[in-house]
C-alpha positions in Angstrom: 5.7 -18.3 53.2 5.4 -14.6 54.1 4.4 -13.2 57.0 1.0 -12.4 56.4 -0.1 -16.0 55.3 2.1 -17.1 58.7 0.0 -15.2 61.0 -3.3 -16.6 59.4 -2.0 -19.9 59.4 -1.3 -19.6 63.1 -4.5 -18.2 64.0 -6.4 -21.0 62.5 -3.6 -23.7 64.0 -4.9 -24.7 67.3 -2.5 -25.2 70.0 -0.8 -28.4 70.8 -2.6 -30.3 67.1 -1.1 -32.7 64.5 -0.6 -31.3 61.2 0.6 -31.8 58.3 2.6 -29.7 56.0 2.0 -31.3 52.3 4.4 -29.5 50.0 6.3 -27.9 53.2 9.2 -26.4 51.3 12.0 -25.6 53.9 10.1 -26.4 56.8 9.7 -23.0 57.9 5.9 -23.0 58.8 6.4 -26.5 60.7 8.9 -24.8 62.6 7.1 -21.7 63.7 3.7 -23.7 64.4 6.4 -25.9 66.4 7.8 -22.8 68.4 4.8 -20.8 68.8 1.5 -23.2 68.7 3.6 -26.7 70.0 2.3 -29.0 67.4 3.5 -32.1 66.5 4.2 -31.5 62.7 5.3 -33.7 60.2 6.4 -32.6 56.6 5.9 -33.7 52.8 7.9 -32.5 50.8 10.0 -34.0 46.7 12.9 -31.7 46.6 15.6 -33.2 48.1 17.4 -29.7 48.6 14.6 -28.7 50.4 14.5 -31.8 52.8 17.9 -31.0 54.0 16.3 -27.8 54.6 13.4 -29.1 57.0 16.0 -31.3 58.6 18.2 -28.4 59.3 15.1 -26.7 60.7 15.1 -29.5 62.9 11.6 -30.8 61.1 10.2 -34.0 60.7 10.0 -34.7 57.1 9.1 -37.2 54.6 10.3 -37.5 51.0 7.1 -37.9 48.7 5.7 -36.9 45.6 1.6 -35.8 46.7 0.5 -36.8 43.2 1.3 -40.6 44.4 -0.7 -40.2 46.9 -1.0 -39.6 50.7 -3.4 -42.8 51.5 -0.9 -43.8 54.0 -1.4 -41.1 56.2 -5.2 -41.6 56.6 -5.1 -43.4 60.2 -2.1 -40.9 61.8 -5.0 -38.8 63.5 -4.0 -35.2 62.1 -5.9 -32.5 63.4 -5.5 -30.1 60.1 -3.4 -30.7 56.6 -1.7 -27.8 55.4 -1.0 -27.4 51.5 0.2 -23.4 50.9 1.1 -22.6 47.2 0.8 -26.6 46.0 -1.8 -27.3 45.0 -2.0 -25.7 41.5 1.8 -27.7 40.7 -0.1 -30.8 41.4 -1.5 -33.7 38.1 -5.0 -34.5 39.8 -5.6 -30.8 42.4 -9.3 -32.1 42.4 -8.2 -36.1 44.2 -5.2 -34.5 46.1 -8.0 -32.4 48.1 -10.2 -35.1 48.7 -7.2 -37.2 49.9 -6.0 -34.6 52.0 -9.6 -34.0 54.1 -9.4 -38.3 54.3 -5.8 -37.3 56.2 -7.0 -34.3 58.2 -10.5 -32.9 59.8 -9.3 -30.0 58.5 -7.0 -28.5 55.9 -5.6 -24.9 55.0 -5.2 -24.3 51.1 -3.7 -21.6 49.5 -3.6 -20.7 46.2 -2.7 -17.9 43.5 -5.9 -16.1 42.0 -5.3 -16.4 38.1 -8.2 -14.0 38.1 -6.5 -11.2 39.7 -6.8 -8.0 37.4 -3.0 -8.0 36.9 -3.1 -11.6 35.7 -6.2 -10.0 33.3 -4.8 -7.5 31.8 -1.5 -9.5 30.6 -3.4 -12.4 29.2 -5.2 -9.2 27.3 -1.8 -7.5 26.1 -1.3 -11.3 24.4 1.2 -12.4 26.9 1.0 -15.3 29.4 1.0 -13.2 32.3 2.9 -13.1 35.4 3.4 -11.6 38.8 4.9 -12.3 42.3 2.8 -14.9 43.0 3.5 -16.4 39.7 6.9 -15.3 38.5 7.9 -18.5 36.4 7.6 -17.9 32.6 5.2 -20.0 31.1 7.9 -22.4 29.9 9.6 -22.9 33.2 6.6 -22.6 35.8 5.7 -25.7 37.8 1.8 -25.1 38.2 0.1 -26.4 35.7 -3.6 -25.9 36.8 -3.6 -22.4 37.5 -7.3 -21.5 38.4 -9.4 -18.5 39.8 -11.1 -17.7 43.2 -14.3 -18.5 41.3 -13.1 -21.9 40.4 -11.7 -23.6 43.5 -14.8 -22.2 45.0 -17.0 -24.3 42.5 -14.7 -27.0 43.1 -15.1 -26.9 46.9 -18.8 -26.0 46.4 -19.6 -29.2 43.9 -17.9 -32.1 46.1 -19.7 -30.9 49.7 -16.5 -29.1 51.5 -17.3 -26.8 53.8 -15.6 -23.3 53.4 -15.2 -23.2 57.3 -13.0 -19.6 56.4 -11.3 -17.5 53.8 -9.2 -14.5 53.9 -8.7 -12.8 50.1 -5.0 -10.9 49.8 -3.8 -8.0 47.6 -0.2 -8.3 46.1 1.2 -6.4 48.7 -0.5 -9.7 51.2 -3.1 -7.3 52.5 -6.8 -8.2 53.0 -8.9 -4.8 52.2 -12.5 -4.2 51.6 -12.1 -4.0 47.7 -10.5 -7.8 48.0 -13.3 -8.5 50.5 -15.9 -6.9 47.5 -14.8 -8.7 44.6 -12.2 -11.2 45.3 -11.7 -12.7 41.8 -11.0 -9.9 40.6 -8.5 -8.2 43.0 -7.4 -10.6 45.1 -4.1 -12.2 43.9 -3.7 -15.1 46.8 -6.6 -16.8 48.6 -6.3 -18.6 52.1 -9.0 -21.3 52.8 -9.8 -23.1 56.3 -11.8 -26.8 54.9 -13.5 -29.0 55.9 -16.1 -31.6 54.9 
């Protein structure tokens, strides 16, 4: 996670909760919200390269696929669900959110914008675009429902979840006015604060 998305995150973490990271990679965020916010985190994460990660970060973790489900963690009393960069790799995005706000009160979502300009103008050229939110060629990426600002907006919008915030990043992980403006079209990352 870079630093930019790390700050938000902690800003909207309050002190001493119980999250959940969903998708929580090498443990890194768990660790920081650990160190600087004392939360009791706990980890969900597939890879098993990256488990060994979290537990060398000295993080709580559990090996499970999200797509499976998460149903078991509906009566642990977490305070917010965390789900940066997943949610796009996942079968069912649209049942993975409600699931997660049956786990959490709240949840922090973050997602590519495959509305972004940059994204645009490659589909234009003929090419399945690209960028460094999105490096993997088509043929090798792992998100398979790539959507826009616009869309997970809808999505949010249709099923009654409450857009508590939102912060709309350039590719160099700056918020600006022009982001602020017209956010499907510049912004190429998205960070949400949800709830129902």
């Amino acid at each position: 996670m870079n630093k930019t998305l790390e700050k938000i995150v902690l800003n909207w973490v309050p002190k001493g909760s119980k999250v959940i990271d969903l998708g929580c990679g090498d443990g890194s965020l768990l660790r920081v919200l650990d160190d600087k916010k004392s939360v009791t985190g706990y980890g969900v994460e597939n890879d098993p390269v990256k488990i060994n990660l979290c537990i060398k970060n000295g993080v709580s973790v559990i090996q499970q696929d999200i797509d499976s489900g998460i149903q078991e963690y509906k009566n642990m009393g977490f305070d917010l669900a965390i789900m940066a960069s997943s949610i796009q790799c996942l079968k069912k995005p649209k049942d993975a959110l409600e699931n997660i706000l049956k786990v959490a009160n709240e949840c922090v979502i973050t997602l590519p914008n495959f509305g972004n300009w940059e994204l645009r103008s490659g589909l234009f050229a003929g090419k399945m675009p690209s960028s460094d939110r999105l490096p993997a060629k088509w043929y090798e990426t792992k998100n398979i429902h790539l959507c826009t600002i616009a869309d997970f907006e809808e999505l949010c919008d249709s099923n009654g979840y409450n857009i508590k915030n939102r912060i709309y990043l350039n590719r160099h992980g700056k918020s600006s006015w022009i982001t602020d403006l017209l956010p499907n079209f510049f912004a190429a990352e998205a960070i949400y604060l949800i709830g129902k």
